[in-house]
VEXROBA-262608 format. One line per field, with one value per residue: residue in one letter; x, y, z of N, C-alpha, C in turn. Coordinates in steps of 0.05 Angstrom, whole numbers, plus 5000, padded with zeros to 4 digits. Atoms other than C-alpha are relative to their C-alpha. Layout:
residues N
type a | ...
nxx X | ...
nyy Y | ...
nzz Z | ...
caxx X | ...
cayy Y | ...
cazz Z | ...
cxx X | ...
cyy Y | ...
czz Z | ...
end
This chain:
residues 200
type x | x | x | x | x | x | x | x | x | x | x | x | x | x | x | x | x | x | x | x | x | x | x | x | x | x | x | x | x | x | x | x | x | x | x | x | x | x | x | x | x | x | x | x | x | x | x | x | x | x | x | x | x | x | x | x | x | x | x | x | x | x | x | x | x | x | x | x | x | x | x | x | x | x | x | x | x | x | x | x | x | x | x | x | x | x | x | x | x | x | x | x | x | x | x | x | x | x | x | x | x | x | x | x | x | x | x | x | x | x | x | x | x | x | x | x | x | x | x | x | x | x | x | x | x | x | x | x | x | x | x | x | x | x | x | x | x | x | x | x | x | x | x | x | x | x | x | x | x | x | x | x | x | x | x | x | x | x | x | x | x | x | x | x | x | x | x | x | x | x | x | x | x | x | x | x | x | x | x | x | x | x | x | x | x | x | x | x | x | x | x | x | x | x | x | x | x | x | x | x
nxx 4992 | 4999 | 5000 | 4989 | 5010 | 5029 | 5009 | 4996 | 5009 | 5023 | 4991 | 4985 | 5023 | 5012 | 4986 | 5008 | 5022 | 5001 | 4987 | 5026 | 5028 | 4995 | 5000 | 5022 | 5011 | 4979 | 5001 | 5034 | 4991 | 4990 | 5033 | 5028 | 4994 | 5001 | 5024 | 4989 | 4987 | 4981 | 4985 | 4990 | 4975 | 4985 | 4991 | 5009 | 4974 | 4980 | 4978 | 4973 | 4976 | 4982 | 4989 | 4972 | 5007 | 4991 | 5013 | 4996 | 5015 | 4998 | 4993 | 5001 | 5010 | 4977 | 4997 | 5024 | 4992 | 4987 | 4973 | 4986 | 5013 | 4985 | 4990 | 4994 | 5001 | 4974 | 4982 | 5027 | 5001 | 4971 | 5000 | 5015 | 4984 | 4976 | 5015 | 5005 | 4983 | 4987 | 5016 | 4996 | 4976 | 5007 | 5032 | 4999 | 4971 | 5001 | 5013 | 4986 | 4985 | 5017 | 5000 | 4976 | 5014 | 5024 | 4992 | 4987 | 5026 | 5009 | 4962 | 5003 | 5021 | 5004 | 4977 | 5021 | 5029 | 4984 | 5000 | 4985 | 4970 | 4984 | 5009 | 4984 | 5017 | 5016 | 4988 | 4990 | 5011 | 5013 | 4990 | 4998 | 5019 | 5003 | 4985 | 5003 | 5019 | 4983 | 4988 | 5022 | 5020 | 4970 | 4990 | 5027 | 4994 | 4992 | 5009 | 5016 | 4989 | 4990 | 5018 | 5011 | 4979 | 4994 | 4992 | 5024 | 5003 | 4972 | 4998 | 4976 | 4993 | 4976 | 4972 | 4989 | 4997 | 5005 | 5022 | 4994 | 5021 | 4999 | 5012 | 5008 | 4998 | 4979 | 4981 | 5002 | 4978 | 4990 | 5010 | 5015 | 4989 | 4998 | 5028 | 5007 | 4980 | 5001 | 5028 | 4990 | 4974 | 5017 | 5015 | 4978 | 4973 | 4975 | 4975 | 5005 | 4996 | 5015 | 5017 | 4993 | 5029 | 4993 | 5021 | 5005
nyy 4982 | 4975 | 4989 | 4998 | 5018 | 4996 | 4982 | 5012 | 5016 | 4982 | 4990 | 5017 | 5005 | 4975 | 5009 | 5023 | 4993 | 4991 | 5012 | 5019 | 4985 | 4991 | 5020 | 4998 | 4980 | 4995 | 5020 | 4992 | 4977 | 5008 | 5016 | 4978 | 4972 | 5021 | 5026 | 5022 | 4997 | 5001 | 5028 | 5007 | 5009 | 5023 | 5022 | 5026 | 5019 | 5000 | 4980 | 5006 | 5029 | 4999 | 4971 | 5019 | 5028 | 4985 | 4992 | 4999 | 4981 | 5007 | 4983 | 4987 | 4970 | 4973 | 4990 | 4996 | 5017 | 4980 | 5000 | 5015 | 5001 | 4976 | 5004 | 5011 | 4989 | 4988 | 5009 | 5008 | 4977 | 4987 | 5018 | 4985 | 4981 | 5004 | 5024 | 4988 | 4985 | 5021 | 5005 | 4980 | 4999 | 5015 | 4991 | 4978 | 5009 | 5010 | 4989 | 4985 | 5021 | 4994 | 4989 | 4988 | 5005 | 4994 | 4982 | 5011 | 5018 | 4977 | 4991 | 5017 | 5007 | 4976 | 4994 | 5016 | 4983 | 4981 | 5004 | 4995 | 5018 | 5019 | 5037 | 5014 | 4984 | 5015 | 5020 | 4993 | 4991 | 5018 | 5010 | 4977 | 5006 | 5031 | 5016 | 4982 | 5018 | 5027 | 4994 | 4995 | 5031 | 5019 | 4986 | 5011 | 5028 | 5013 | 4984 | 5023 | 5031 | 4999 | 4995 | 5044 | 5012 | 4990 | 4979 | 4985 | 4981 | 4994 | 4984 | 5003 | 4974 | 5008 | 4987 | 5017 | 5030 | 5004 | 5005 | 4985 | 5015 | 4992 | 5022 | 4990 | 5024 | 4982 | 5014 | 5029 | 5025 | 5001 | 5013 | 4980 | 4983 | 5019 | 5000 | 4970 | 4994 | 5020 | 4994 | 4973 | 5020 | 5019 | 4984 | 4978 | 5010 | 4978 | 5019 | 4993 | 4983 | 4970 | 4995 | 4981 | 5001 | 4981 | 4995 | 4987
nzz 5022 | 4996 | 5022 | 5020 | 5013 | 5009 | 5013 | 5021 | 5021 | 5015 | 5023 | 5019 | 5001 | 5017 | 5031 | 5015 | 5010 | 5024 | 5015 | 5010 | 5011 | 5016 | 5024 | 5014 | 4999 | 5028 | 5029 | 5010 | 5014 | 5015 | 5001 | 5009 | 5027 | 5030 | 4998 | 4998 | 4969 | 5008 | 5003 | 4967 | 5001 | 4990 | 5022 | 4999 | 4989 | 5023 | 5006 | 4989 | 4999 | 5027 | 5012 | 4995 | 5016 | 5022 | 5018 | 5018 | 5024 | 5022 | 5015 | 5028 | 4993 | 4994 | 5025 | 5008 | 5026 | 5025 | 5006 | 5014 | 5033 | 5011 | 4995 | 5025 | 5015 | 5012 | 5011 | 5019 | 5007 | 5002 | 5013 | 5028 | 5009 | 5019 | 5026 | 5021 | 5008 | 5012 | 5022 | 5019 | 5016 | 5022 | 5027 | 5014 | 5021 | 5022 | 5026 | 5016 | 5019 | 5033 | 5006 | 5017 | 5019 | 5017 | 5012 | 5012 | 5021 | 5005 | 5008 | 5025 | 5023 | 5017 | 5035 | 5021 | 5011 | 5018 | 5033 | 5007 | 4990 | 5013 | 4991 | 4983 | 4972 | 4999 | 4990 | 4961 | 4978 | 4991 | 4986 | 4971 | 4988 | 4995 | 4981 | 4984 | 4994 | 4998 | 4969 | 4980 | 4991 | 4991 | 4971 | 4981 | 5002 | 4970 | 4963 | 4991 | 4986 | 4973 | 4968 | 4998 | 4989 | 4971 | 5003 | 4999 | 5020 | 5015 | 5022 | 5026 | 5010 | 5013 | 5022 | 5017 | 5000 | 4974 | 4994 | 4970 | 4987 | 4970 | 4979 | 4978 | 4980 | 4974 | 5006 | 5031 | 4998 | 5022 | 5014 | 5001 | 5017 | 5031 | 5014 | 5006 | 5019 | 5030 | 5013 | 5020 | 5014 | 5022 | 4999 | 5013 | 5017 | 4983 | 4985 | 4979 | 4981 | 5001 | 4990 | 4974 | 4998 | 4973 | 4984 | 4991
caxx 7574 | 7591 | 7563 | 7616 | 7618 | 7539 | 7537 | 7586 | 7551 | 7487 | 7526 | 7557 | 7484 | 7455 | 7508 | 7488 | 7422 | 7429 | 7469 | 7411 | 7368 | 7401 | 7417 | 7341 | 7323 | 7375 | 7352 | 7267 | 7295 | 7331 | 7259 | 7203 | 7253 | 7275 | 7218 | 7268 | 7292 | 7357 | 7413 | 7444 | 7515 | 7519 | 7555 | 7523 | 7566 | 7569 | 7607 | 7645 | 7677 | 7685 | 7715 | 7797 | 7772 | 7807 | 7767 | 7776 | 7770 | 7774 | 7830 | 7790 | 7753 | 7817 | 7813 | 7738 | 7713 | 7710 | 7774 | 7794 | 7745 | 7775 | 7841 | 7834 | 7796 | 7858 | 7898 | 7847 | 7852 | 7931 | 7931 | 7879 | 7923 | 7988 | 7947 | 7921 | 7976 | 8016 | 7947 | 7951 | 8022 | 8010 | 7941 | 7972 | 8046 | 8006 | 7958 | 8017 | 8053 | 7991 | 7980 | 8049 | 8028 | 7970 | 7997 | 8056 | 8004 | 7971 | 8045 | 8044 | 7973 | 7978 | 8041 | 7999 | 7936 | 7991 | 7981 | 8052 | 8098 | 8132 | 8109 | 8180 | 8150 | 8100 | 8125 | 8161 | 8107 | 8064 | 8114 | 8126 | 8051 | 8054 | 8112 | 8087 | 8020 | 8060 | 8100 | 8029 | 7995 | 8064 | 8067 | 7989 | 8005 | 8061 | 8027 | 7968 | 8016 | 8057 | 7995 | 7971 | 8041 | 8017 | 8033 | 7982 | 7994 | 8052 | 8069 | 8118 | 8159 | 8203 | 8268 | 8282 | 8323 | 8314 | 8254 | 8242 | 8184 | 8162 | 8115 | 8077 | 8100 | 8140 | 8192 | 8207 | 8234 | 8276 | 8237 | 8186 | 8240 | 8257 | 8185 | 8176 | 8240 | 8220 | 8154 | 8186 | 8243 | 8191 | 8135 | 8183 | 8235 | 8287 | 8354 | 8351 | 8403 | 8357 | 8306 | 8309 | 8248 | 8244 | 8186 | 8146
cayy 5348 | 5414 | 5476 | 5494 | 5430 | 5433 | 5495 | 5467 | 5412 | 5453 | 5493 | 5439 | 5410 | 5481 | 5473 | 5411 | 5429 | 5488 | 5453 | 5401 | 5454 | 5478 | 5419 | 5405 | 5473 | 5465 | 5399 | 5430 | 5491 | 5448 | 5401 | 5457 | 5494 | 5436 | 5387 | 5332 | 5308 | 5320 | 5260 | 5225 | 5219 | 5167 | 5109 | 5037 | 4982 | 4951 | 5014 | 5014 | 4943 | 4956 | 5021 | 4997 | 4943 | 4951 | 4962 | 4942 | 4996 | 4989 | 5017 | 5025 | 5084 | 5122 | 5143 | 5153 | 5121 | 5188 | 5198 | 5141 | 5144 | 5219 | 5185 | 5135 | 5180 | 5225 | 5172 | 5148 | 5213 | 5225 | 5150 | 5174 | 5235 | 5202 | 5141 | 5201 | 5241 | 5175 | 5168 | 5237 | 5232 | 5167 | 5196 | 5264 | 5231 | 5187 | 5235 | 5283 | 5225 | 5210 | 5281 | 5298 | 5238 | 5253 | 5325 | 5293 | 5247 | 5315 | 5352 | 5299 | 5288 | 5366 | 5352 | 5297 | 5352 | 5400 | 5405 | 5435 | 5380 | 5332 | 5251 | 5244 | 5285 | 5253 | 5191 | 5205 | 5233 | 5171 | 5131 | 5172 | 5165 | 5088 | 5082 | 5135 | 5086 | 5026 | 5052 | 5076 | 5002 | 4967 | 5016 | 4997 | 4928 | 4928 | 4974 | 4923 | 4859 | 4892 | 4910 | 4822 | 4818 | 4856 | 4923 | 4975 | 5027 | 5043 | 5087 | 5079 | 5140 | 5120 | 5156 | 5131 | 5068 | 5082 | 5057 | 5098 | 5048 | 5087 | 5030 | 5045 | 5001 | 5025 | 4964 | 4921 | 4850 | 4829 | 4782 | 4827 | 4875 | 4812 | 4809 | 4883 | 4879 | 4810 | 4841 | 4909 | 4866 | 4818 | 4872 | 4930 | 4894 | 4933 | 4909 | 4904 | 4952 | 5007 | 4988 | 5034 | 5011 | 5064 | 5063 | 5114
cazz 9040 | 9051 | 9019 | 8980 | 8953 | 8943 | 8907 | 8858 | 8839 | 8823 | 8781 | 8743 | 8747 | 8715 | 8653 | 8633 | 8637 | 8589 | 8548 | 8534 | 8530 | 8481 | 8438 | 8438 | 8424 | 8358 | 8339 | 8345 | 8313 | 8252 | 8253 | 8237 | 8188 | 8136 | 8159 | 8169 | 8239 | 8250 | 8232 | 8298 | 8308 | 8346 | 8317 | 8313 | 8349 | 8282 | 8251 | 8308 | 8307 | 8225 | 8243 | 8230 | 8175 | 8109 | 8047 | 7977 | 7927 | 7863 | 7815 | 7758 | 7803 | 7806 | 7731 | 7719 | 7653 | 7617 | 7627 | 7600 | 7536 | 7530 | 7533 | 7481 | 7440 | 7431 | 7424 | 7368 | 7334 | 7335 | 7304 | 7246 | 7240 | 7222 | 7181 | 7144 | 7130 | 7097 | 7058 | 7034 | 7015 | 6970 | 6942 | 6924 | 6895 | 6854 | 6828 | 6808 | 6779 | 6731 | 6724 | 6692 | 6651 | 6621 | 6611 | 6574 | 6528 | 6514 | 6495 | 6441 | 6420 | 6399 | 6351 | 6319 | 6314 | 6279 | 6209 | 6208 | 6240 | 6203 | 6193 | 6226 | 6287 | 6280 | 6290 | 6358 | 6379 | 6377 | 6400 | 6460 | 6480 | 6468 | 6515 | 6563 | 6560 | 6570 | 6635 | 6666 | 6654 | 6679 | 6741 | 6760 | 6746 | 6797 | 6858 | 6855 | 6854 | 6916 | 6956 | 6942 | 6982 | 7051 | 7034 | 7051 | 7002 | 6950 | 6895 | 6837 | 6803 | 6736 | 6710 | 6659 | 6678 | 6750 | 6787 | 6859 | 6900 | 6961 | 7007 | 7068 | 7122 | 7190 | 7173 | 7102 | 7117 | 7070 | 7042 | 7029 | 6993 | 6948 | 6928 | 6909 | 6868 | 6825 | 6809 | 6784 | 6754 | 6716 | 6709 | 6678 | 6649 | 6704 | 6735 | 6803 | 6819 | 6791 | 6831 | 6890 | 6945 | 7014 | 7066 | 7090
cxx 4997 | 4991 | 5005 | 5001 | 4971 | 4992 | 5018 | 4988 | 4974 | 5010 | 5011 | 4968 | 4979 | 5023 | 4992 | 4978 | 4990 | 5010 | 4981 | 4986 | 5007 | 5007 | 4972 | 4984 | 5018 | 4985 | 4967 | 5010 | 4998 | 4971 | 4983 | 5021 | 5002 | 4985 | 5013 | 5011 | 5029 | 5026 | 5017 | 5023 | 5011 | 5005 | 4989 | 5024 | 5004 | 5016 | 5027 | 5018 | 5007 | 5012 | 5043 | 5011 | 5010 | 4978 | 5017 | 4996 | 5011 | 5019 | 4999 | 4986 | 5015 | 4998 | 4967 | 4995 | 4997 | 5021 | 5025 | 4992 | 5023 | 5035 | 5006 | 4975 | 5018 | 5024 | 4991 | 5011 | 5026 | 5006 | 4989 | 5018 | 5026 | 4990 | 5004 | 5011 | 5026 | 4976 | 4998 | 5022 | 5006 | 4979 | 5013 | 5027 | 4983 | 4978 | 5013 | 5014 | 4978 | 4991 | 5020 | 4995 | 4988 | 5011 | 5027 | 4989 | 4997 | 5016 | 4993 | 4981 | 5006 | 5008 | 4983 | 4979 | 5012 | 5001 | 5035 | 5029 | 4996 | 4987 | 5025 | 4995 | 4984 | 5000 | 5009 | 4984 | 4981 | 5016 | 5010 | 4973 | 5000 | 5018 | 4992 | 4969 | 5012 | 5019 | 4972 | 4985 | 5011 | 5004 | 4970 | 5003 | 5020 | 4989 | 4979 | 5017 | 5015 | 4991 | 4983 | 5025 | 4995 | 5009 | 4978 | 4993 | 5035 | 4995 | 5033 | 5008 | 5030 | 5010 | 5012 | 5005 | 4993 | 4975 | 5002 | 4963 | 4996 | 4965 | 4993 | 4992 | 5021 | 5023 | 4993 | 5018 | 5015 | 5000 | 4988 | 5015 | 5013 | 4978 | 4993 | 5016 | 4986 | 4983 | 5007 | 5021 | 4982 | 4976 | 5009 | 5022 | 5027 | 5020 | 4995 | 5013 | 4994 | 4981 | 5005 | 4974 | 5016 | 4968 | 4986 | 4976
cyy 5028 | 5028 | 5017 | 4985 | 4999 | 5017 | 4997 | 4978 | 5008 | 5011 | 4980 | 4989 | 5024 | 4996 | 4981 | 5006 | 5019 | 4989 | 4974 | 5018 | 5003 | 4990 | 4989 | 5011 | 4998 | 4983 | 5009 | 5017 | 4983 | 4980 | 5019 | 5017 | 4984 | 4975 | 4973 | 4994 | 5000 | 4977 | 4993 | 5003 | 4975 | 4968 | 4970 | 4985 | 4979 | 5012 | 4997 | 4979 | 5000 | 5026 | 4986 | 4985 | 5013 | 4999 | 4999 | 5022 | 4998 | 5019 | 5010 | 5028 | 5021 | 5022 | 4985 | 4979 | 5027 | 5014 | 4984 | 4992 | 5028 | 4992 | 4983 | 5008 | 5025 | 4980 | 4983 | 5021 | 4999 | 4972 | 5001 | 5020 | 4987 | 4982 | 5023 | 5015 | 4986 | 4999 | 5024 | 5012 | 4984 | 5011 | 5031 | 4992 | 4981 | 5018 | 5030 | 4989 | 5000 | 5037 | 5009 | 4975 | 4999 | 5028 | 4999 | 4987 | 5029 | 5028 | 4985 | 4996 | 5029 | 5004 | 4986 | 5021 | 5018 | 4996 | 5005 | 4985 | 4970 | 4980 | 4987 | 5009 | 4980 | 4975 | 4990 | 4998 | 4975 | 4973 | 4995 | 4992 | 4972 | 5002 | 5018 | 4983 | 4972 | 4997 | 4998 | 4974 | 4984 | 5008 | 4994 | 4973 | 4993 | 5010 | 4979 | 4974 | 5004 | 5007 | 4968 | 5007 | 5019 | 5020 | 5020 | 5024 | 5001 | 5012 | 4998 | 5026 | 4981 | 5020 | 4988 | 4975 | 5004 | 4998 | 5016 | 4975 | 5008 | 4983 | 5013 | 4977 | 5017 | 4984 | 4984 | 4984 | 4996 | 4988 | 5013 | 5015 | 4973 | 4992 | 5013 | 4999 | 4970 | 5011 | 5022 | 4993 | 4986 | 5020 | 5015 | 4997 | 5014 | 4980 | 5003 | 5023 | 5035 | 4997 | 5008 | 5001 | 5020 | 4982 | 5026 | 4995
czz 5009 | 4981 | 4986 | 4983 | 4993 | 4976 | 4977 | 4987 | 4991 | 4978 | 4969 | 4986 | 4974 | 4971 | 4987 | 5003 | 4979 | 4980 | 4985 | 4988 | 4972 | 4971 | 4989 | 4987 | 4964 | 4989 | 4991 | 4981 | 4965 | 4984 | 4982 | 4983 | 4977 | 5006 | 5000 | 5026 | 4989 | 4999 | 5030 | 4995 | 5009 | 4987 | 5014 | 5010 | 4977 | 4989 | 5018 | 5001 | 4964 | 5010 | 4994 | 4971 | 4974 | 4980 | 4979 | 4985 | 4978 | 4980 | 4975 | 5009 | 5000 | 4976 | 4992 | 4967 | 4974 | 4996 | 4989 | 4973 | 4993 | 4987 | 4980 | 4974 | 4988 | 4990 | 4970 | 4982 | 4992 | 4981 | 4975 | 4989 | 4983 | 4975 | 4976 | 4981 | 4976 | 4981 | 4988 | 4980 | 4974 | 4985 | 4980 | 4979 | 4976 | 4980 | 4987 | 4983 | 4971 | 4993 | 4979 | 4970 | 4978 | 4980 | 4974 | 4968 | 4986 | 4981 | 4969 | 4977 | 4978 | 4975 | 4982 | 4984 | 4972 | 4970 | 4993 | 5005 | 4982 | 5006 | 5022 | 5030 | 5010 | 5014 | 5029 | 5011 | 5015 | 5012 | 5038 | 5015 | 5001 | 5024 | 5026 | 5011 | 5019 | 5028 | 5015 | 5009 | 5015 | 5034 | 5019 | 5002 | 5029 | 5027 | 5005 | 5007 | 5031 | 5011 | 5003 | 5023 | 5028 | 5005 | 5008 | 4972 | 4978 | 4967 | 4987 | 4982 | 4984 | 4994 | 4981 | 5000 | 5032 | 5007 | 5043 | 5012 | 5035 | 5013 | 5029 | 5013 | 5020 | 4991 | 4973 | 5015 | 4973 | 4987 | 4987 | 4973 | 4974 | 4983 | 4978 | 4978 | 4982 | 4988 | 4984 | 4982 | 4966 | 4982 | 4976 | 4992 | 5006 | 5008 | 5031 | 5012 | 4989 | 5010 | 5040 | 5023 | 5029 | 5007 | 5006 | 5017
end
């Protein structure tokens, strides 16, 4: 060996020697500062023969689980929302329905109170509240028989001869709507083709 050749492999020899040094000098360093030795790299010859190996993972991890409570707690919510909004429409139509009612009744009792109206006044007037009684018992009579029949909610509004029956269902079969109509038919002594039923 010649030395030119010689004095290269010293040198190459001296690199790798700092180069140790220097990795031991990192890992003492890394030791005495966070009091833990420092982690290896080198990989186990188990790892290595799984390295390749497929792996199940699971697609319920993709979508966390509070993202999927969040998820069907909005859709929870927007479900309550419309429910509620159909139950505020029946609760407030029927308590303007008996309101006008009552206020009606009231109209009448007064003429009665009147010392100055007529017995033929009179008369009307209590007739008027009988039949204005007699619609209200007839109209609770049928919303109870057509919520027996699978209905959730429903409210009744008379005109006179016309009967308006608004039902809270997404679809009426049309069985269903032959139900609604015998009961308001038999009930209210109506024809059928004044009884007028919708959904909402």
């Amino acid at each position: 060996m010649d030395l030119k050749n010689l004095k290269g492999v010293k040198g190459n020899q001296i690199i790798l020697f700092v180069i140790a040094l220097m990795l031991v000098s990192a890992g003492y360093l890394s030791y005495t500062i966070k009091g833990t030795p420092v982690s290896s790299n080198i990989v186990s010859e188990n790892e290595v023969s799984s390295i390749g190996d497929a792996k199940l993972v699971s697609s319920n991890n993709v979508i966390d689980s509070n993202t999927l409570n969040e998820i069907d707690v909005m859709t929870k919510e927007t479900n309550a929302q419309t429910s509620s909004e159909k139950d505020d429409y029946f609760a407030s139509s029927r308590l303007g329905r008996d309101t006008m009612y009552s206020q009606m009744i009231e109209s009448y009792q007064n003429l009665l109170d009147n010392q100055n109206v007529s017995e033929e006044q009179k008369t009307v007037a209590t007739q008027e509240i009988t039949e204005i009684n007699n619609i209200q018992n007839s109209i609770m009579i049928c919303e109870n028989l057509i919520k027996t029949k699978g209905i959730d909610d429903v409210v009744i509004f008379v005109n006179d001869k016309s009967i308006n029956v608004i039902v809270k269902a997404e679809n009426l079969e049309q069985d269903t709507i032959a139900q609604i109509q015998n009961i308001i038919a038999r009930e209210m002594n109506a024809e059928i083709e004044n009884i007028h039923i919708s959904s909402k």
